[in-house]
C-alpha positions in Angstrom: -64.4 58.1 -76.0 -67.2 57.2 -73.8 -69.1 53.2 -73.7 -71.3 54.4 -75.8 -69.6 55.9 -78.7 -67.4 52.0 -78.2 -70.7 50.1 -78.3 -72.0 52.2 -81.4 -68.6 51.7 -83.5 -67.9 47.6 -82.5 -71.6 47.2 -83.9 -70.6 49.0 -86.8 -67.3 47.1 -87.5 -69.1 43.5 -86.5 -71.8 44.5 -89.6 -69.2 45.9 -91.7 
């Protein structure tokens, strides 16, 4: 798993 794919999913939790 790359920064990116971290930063896209911890937004998603954080609005979920």
């Amino acid at each position: 798993m790359n920064a990116l794919q971290y930063m896209y999913i911890s937004s998603l939790l954080m609005v979920g």
